[in-house]
N, C-alpha and C positions, 0 to 999 in steps of 0.2 A: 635743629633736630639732632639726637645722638648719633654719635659716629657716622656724624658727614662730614668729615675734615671744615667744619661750620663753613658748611656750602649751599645746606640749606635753611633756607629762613621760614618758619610761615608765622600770618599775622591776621589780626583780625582787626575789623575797624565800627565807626558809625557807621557807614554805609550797610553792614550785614554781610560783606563779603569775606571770604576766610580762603586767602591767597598765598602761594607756595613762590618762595624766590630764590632763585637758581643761582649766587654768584660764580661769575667765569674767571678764567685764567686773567684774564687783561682787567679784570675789575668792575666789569656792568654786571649790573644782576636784571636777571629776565623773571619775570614774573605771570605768572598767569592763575586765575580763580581757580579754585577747587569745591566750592561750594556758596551758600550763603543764607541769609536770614531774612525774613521779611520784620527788618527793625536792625535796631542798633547790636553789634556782636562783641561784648567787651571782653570776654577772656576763653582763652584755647587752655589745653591742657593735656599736655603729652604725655603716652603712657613711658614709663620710664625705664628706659634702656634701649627703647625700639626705636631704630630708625624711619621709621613706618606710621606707625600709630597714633594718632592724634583725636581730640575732642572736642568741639563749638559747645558752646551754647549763644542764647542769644535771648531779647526781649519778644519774641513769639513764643517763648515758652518751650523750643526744643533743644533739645540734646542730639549732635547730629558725630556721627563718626567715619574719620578722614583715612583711609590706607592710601599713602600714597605710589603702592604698587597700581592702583587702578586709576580708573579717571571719574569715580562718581562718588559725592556723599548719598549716607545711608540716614536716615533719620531711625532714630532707638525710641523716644517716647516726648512726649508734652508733660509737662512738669501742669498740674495740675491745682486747684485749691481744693482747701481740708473743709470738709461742711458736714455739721453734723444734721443735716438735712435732707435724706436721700434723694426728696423731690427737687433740691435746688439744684441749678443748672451749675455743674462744674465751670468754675473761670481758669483760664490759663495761668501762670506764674510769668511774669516777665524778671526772666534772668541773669544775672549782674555777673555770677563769676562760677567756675567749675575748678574741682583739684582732684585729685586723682591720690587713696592711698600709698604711699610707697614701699607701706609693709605688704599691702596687697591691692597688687595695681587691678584685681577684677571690682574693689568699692570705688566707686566716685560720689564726690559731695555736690550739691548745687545750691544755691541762695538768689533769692532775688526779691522780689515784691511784699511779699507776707515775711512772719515771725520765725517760719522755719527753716533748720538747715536739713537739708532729706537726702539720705544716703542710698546710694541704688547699687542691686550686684549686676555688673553687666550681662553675666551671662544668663540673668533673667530676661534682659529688655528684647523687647521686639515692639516694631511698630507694622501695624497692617493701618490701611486706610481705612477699615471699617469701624473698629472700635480703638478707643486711647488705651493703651495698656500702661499706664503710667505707676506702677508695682516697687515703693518705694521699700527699703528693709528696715528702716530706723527713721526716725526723726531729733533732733536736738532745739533744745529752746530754754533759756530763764523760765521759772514760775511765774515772774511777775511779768512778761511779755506774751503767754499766752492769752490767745486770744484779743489781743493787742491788734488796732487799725491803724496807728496812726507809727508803724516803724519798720523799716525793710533791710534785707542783707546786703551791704557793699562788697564786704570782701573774705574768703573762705582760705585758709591755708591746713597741711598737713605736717603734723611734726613727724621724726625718723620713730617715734613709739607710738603714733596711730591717733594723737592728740588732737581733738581738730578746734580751729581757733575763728573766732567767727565776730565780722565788726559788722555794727550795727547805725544805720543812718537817725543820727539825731539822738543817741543813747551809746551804750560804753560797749566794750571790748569783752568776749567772752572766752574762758578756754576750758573745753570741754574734753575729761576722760571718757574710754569707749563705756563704760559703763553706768552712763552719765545719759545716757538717750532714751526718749520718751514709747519706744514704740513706732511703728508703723499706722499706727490711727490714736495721735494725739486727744481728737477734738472728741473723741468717743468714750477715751477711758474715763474712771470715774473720777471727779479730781483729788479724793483722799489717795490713789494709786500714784499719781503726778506728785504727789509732798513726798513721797516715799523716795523718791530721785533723788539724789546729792547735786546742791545746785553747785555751778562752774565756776572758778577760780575768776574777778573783774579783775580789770583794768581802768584804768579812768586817766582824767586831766586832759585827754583832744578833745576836738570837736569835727566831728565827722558831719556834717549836713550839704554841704554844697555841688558836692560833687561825687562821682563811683570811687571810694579808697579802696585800697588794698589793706591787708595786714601779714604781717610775717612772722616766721621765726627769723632768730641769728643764732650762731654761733656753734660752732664742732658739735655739738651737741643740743643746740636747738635751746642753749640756756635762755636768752632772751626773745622779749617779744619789740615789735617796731610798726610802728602806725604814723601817715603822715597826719596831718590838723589842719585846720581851715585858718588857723593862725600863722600859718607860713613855718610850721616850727615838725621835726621829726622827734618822733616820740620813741624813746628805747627804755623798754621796763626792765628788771630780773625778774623771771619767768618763778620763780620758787617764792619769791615775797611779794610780787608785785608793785614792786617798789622803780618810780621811777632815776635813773641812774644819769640820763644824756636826754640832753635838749638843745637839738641844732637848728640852727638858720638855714630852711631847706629852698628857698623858695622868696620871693618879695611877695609873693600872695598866697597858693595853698601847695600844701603838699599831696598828690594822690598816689603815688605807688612807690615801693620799695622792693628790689632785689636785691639781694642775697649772692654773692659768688658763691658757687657749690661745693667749692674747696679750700678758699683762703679767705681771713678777716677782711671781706673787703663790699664794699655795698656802692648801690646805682639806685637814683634818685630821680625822680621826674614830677614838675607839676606842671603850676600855668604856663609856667616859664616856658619858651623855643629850645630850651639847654638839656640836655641831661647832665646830671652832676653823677663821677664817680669818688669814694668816699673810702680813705686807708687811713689807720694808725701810726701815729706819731710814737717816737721815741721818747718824748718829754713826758709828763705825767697828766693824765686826761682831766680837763680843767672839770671848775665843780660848777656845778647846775646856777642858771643865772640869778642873781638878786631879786628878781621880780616872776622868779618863778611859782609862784604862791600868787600870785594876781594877775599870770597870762593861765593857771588851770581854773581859778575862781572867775575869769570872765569868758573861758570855753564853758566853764557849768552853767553861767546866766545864761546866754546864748543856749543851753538845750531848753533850760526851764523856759524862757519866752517863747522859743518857737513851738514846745508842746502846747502852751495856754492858746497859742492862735489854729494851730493844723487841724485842720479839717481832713478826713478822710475821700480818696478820689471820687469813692462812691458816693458821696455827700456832696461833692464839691460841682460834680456832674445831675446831679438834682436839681440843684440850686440854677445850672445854668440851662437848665431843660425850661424848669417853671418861668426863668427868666421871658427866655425864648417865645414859651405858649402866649405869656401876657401881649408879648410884642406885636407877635403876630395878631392876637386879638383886638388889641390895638388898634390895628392898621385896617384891617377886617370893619371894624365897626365906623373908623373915618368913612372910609371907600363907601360904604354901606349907604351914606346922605346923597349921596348921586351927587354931591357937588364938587365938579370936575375941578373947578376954578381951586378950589380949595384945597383938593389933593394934589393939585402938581406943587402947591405950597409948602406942603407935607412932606412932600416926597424927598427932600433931603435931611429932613427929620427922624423920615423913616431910617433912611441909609447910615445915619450915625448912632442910631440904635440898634443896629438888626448885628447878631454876632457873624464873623467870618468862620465858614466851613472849612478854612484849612486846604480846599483845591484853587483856590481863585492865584494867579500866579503873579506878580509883579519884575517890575524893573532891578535889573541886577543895579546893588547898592541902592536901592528905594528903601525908603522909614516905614514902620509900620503904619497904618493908617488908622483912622477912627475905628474903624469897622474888627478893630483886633479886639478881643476879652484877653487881658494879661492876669490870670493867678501866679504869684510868687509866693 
């Protein structure tokens, strides 16, 4: 947090919890919750300059807000889907990351499951229990990803000009001027109004699918942009051509997040790895891009095109395993049905390697999955 002589930490995790850590004089840090999510919590997002203020989001869909003068989070709104269906039941958004303007820390951005990135002014949000007030001021998105099921936000950042920069799981890197946004009801306007938008400067050659990346700015000015790749490799473009300039060995497996020091050339790295890598400029002349750099971006581009041809949307994917389910059980229903007892207790381990697991059934610490698991990958 600002101006705590970096005394304090907060942090959020898979568990959902978003916890404040107190280092002491002799060196332990004391920790305790300050709030949490029902799902995974992968990015906070401090308002900037305040020692105080802070932001959750999380995959239940809320935006939840931290003063750590008190001792309770406040929930602002549920990040909601766009349906241009009045009657359809609003779905939640499960949320990957939040950033906060720093031209003006009352806008916050959020991304996560759908196509869009949705900007909200805070001093509209309120949440009551009775209705969702989910009251976004803008929306950002490609043309060609509207309306799109099969691609969701990993990672949102803000430039020092209000720039917002937005990566996409399984598809490229986008960066979006303020005057570059679709509206507050995308899915309503007409789509001759949507052409009329200046589509947003790419980015290309990662491959973002495996896992929640981040994306950045670098540099005094925010010249460059920086993404990690599922090829183990850190991506640094120039921001004005798109053009990319550095390609490092981040990682022996994937790269997901990149920080920025806030004042000097200097960056921090994290993937699969147990390591964090921190990352400065040499004196000698910064080597040139590797020989086979043209055929580690040409097989991150296969890698999207194949896994488009197979992705199935959740919604689809979840059908599939309902019908499954019904047949099974019909199934079993129609065995049972002969009265022949003899017969069915025959079955009945038949049954049990067909029938899906619910997800509550608990096993042995370090136990394999068992028959009874449905794995989509």
């Amino acid at each position: 947090m600002p101006f705590t002589d970096d005394r304090r930490i907060v942090t959020s995790s898979r568990d959902g919890q978003v916890r404040l850590g107190q280092v002491q004089e002799d060196g332990r840090v004391d920790t305790k919750r300050l709030g949490r999510h029902q799902g995974p919590a992968h990015k906070l997002a401090v308002e900037p300059g305040s020692p105080h203020i802070l932001y959750s989001c999380g995959e239940d869909g809320f935006v939840q807000h931290f003063d750590l003068r008190s001792s309770s989070a406040r929930k602002l709104f549920c990040c909601s889907s766009l349906t241009e269906n009045s009657k359809q039941p609003l779905k939640s958004i499960m949320l990957n990351t939040i950033v906060i303007d720093p031209r003006n820390p009352n806008y916050v951005a959020v991304g996560g499951s759908d196509e869009y990135a949705r900007v909200y002014d805070l001093r509209k949000c309120q949440f009551e229990a009775s209705s969702n007030l989910d009251r976004h001021v803008n929306t950002f998105c490609p043309h060609h990803l509207i309306r799109a099921n099969n691609v969701h936000i990993t990672g949102l950042a803000y430039s020092n000009t209000s720039e917002l920069l937005v990566s996409y799981s399984d598809e490229l890197i986008y960066l979006f001027q303020k005057n570059m946004g679709l509206g507050p009801s995308p899915s309503s306007a007409p789509p001759e109004e949507l052409l009329k938008v200046e589509e947003p400067q790419v980015f290309m050659g990662h491959r973002n699918s495996q896992t929640v990346k981040g994306v950045s700015f670098f540099g005094s000015s925010d010249e460059y942009i920086m993404s990690g790749s599922d090829c183990s490799y850190i991506f640094i473009w120039k921001k004005k051509t798109a053009k990319l300039v550095r390609l490092m060995v981040g990682d022996r497996h994937i790269v997901n997040h990149l920080e920025p020091h806030p004042h000097m050339p200097i960056l921090a790295t994290c993937g699969i790895e147990t390591n964090i890598k921190v990352w400065a400029p040499m004196v000698s002349d910064a080597p040139p891009l590797p020989d086979d750099v043209e055929k580690i971006m040409e097989s991150n581009r296969q890698g999207r095109e194949d896994h488009r041809r197979v992705t199935l949307s959740p919604d689809v994917i979840m059908h599939v395993l309902r019908l499954q389910r019904r047949q099974t059980l019909a199934y079993v229903e129609r065995r049972y049905s002969r009265a022949d007892i003899e017969s069915d207790e025959e079955d009945g381990e038949s049954y049990n390697a067909l029938r899906f697991s619910d997800g509550n059934a608990s096993s042995g610490e370090g136990s394999t999955a068992n028959s009874t698991d449905c794995n989509i990958s």
